[in-house]
DSSP file (Angstrom, degrees, kcal/mol; ACC not computed):
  #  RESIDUE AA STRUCTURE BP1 BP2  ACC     N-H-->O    O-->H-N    N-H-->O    O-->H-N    TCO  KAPPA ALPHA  PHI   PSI    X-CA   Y-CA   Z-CA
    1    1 A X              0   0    0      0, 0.0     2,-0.2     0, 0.0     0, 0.0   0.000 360.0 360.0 360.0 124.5  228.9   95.5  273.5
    2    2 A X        -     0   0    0      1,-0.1    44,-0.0     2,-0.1     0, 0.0  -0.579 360.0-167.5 -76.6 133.1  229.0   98.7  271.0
    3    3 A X        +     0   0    0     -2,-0.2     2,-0.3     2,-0.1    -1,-0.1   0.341  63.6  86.2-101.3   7.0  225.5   99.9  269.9
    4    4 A X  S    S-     0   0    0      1,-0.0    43,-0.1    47,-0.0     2,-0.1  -0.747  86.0-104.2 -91.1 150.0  226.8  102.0  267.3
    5    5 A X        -     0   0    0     42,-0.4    -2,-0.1    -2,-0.3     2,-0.1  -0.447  32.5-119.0 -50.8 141.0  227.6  100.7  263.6
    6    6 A X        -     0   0    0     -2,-0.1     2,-0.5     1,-0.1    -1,-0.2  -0.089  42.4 -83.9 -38.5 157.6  231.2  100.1  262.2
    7    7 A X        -     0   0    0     -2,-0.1     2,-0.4     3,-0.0     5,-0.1  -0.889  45.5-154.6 -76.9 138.6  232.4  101.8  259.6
    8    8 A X    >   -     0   0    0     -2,-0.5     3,-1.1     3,-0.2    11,-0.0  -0.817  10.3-148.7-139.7 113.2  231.2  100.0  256.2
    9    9 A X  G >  S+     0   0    0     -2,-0.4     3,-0.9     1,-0.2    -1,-0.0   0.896  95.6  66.0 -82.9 -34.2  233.5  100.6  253.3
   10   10 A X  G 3  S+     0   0    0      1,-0.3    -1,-0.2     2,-0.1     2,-0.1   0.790 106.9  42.3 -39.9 -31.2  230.4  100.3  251.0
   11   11 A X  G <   +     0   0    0     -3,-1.1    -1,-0.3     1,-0.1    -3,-0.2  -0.618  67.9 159.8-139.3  66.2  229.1  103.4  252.5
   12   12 A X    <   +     0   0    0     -3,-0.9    -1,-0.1    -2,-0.1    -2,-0.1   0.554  47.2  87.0 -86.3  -6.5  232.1  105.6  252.8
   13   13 A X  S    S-     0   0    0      2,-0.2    -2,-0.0     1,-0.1     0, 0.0  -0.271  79.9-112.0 -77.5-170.8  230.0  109.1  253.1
   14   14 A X  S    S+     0   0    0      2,-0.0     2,-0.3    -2,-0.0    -1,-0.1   0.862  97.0  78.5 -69.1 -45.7  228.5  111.2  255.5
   15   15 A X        -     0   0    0      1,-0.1     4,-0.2     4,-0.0    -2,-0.2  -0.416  61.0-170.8 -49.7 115.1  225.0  110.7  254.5
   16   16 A X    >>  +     0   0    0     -2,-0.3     4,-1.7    35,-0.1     3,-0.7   0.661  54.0 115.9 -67.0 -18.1  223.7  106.7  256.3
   17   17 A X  H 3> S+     0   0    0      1,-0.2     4,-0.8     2,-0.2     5,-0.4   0.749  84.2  31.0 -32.0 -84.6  220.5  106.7  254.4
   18   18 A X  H 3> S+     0   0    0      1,-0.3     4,-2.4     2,-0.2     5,-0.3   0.849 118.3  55.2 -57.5 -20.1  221.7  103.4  252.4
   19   19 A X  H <> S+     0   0    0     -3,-0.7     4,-1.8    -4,-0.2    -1,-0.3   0.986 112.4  46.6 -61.2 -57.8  223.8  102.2  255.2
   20   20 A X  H  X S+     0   0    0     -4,-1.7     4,-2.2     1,-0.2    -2,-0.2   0.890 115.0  41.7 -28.4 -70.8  220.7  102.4  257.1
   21   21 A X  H  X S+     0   0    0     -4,-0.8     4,-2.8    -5,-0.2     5,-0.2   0.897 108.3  54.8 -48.5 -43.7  218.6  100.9  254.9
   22   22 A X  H  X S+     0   0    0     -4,-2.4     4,-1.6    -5,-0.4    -1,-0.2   0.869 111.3  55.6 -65.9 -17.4  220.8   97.9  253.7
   23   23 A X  H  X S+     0   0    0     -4,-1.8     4,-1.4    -5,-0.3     3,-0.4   0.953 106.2  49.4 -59.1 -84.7  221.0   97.2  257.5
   24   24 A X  H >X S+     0   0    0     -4,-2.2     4,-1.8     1,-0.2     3,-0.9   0.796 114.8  37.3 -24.3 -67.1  217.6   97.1  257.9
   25   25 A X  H 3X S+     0   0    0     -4,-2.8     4,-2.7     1,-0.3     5,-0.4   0.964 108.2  63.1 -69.9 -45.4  216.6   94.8  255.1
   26   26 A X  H 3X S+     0   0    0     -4,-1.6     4,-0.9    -3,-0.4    -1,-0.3   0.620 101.4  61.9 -57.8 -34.5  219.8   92.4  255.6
   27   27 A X  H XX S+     0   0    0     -4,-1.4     3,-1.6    -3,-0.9     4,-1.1   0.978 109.8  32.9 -41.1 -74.8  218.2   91.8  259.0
   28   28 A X  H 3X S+     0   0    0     -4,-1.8     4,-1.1     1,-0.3    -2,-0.2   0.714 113.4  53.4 -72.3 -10.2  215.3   90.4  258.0
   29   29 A X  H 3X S+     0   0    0     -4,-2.7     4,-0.9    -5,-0.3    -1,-0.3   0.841 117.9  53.3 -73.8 -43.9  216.5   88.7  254.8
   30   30 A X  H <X S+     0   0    0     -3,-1.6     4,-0.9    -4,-0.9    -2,-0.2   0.876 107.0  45.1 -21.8 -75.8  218.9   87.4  258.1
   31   31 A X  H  X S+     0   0    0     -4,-1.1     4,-1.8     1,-0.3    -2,-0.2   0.727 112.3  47.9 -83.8 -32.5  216.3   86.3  260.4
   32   32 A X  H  < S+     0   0    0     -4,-1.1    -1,-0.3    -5,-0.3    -2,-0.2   0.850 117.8  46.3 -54.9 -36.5  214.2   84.3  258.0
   33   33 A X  H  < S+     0   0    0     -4,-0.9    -2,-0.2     2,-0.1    -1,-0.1   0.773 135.1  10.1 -70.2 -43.4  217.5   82.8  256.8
   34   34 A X  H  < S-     0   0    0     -4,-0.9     4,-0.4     1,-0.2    -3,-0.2   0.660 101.1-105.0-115.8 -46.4  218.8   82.1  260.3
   35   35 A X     <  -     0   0    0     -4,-1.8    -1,-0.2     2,-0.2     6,-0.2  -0.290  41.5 -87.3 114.2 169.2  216.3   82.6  262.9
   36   36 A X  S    S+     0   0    0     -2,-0.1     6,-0.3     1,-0.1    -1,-0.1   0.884 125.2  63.0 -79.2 -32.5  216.4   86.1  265.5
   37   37 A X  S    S+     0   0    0      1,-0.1     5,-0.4     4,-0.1    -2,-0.2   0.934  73.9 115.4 -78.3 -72.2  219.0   84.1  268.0
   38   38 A X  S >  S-     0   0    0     -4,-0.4     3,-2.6     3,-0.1     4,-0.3   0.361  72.3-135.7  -2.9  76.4  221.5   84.0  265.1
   39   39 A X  T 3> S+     0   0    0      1,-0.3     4,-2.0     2,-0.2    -1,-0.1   0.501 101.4  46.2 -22.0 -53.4  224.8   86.2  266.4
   40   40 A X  T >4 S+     0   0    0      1,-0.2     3,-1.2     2,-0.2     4,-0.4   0.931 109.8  56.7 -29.2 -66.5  225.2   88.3  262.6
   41   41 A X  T X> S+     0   0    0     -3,-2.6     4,-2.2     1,-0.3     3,-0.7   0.802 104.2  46.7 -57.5 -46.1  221.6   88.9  262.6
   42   42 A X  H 3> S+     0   0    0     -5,-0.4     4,-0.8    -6,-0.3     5,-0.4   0.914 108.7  58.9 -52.7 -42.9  221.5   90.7  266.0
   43   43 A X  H <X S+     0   0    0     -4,-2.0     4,-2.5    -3,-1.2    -1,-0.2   0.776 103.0  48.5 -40.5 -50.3  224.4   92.6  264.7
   44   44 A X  H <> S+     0   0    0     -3,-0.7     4,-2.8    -4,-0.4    -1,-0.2   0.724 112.4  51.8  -4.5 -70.8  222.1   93.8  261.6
   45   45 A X  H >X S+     0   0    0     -4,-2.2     3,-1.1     1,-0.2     4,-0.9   0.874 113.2  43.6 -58.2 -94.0  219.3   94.8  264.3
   46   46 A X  H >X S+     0   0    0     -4,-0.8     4,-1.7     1,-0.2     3,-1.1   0.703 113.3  51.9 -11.9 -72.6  222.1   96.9  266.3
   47   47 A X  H >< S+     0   0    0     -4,-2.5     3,-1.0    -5,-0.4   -42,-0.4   0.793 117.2  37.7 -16.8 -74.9  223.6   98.6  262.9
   48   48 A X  H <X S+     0   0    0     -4,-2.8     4,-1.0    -3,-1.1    -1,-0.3   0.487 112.5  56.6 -76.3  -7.9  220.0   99.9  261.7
   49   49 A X  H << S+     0   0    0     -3,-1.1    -1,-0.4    -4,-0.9    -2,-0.2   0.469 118.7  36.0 -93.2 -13.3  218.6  100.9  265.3
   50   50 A X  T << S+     0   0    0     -4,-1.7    -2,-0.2    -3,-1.0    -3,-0.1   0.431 124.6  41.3-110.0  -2.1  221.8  103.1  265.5
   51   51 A X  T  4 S+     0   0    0     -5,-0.3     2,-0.4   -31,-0.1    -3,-0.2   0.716 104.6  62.8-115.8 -46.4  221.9  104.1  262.2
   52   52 A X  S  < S-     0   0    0     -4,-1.0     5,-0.1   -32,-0.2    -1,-0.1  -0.428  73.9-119.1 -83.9 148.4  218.2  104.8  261.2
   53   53 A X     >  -     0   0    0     -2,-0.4     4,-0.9     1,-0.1     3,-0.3  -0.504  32.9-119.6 -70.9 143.4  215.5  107.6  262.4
   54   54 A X  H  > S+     0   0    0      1,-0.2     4,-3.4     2,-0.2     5,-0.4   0.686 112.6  66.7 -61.2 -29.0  212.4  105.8  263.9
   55   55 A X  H  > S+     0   0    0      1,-0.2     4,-1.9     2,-0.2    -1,-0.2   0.978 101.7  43.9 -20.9 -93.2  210.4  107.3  261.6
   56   56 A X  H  >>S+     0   0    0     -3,-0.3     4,-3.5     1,-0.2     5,-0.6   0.860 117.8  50.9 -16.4 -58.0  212.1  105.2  258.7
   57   57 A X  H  X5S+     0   0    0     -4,-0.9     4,-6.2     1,-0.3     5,-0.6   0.998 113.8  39.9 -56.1 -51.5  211.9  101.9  261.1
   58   58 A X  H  X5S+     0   0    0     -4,-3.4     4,-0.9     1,-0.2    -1,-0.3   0.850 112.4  57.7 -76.7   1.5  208.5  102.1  261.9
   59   59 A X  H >X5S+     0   0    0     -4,-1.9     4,-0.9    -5,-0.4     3,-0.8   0.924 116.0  39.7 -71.5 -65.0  207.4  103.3  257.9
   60   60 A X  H 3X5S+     0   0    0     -4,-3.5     4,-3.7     1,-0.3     5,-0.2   0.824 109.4  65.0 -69.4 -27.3  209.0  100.0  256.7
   61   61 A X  H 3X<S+     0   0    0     -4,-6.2     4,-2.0    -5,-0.6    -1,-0.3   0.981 107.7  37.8 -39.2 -62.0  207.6   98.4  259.6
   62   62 A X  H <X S+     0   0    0     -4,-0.9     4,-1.7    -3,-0.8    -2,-0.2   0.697 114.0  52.0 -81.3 -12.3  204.5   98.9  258.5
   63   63 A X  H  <>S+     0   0    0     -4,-0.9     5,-0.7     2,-0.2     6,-0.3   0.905 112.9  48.4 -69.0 -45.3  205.1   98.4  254.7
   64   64 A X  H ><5S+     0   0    0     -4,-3.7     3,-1.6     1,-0.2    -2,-0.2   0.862 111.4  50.5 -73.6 -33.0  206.6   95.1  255.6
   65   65 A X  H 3<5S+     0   0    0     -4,-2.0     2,-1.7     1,-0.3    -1,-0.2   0.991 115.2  50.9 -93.4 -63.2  203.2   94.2  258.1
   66   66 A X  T 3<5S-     0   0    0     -4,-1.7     2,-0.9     1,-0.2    -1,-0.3  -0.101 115.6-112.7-121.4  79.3  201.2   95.1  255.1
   67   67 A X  T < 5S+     0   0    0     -2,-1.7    -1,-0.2    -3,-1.6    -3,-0.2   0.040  94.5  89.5  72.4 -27.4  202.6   93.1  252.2
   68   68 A X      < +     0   0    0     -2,-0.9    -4,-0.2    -5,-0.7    -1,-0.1   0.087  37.7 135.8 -96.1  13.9  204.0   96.1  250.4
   69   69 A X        -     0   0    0     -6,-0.3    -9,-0.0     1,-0.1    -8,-0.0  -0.407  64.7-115.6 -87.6 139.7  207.7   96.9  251.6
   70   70 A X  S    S+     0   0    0      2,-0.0    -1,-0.1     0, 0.0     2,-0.1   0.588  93.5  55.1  -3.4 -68.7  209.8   97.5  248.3
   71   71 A X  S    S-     0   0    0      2,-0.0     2,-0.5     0, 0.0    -2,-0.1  -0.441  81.9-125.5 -98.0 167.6  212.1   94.5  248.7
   72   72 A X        -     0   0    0      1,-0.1   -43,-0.1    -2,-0.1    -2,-0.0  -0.895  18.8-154.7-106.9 162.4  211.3   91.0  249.1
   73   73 A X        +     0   0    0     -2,-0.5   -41,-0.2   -45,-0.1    -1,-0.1   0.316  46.8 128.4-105.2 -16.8  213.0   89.6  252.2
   74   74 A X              0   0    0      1,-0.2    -2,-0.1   -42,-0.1   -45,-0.1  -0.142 360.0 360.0 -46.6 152.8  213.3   85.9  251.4
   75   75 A X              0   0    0    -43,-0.1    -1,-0.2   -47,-0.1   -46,-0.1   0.583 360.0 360.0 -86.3 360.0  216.7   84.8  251.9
């Protein structure tokens, strides 16, 4: 099992920031949708855990924990 992201034609530079991020949110938009057990969704996790710095995770972590994250996550 690869723990690195695919290439993404959406995000054909060097910079990941927005790969990263749309990984990120596209999980949890995912797992509400789907449930965590759902094969895609793990995929999602994997992407944005190889693509973003923990910093990032655990900032949006903590916007999402208190009500305030950017995007809404409903599917």
């Amino acid at each position: 099992m690869s723990l690195i992201a695919g290439f993404d034609a959406r995000f054909p530079n060097q910079n990941q920031t927005k790969h990263c991020w749309q990984n990120y949110v596209d999980y949890f938009k995912c797992i509400k949708a789907r449930g965590e057990d759902f094969p895609p969704c793990k995929q999602f996790f994997r992407a944005y855990h190889s693509l973003c710095p923990n910093d990032y995770i655990s900032k949006w972590d903590t916007q999402r924990e208190e009500g305030n994250f950017p995007v809404n996550l409903n599917p």
